[in-house]
C-alpha positions, 0 to 999 in steps of 0.5 A: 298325377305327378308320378305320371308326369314324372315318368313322361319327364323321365323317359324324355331325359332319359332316352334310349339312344343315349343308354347306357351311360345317358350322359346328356340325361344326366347333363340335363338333371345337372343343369336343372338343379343348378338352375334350381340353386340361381332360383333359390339365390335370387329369391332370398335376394328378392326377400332380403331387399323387399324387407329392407325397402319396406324397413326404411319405409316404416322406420322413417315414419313417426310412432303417430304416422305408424298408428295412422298407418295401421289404423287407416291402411287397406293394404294386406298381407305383405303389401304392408309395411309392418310385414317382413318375409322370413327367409 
């Protein structure tokens, strides 16, 4: 299924009134991996700052609130405080 979509992708990126150079295919591509890379940065962002806030949040607590904490919580997964995203 995905080599399908990407032929439907490809032949619209691709196209034949801008053989044989296909600058604007080629334009196109650029642009989407450049978008790729802002995403990427943003993400780590994203990461690095959640991991932050939730650090402060538990090294703040007392070593009785953290066992209260993890005794009592009903968050999950990385709704946690003692979580941290790798990144």
């Amino acid at each position: 299924m995905s080599v399908q979509a990407s032929g439907i992708i490809a032949s619209n990126i691709y196209r034949r009134d801008d053989a044989p150079r296909y600058k604007r295919g080629d334009r196109v591509l650029v642009l989407i991996c450049v978008a790729n890379i802002a995403v990427y940065i943003l993400a780590k962002i994203y990461y690095i700052l959640r991991n932050r806030h939730k650090s402060r949040a538990w090294d703040a607590m007392t070593v009785d609130e953290r066992l209260v904490y993890l005794k009592t919580t009903t968050d999950e997964g990385n709704k946690r405080l003692d979580f941290r995203f790798a990144h």
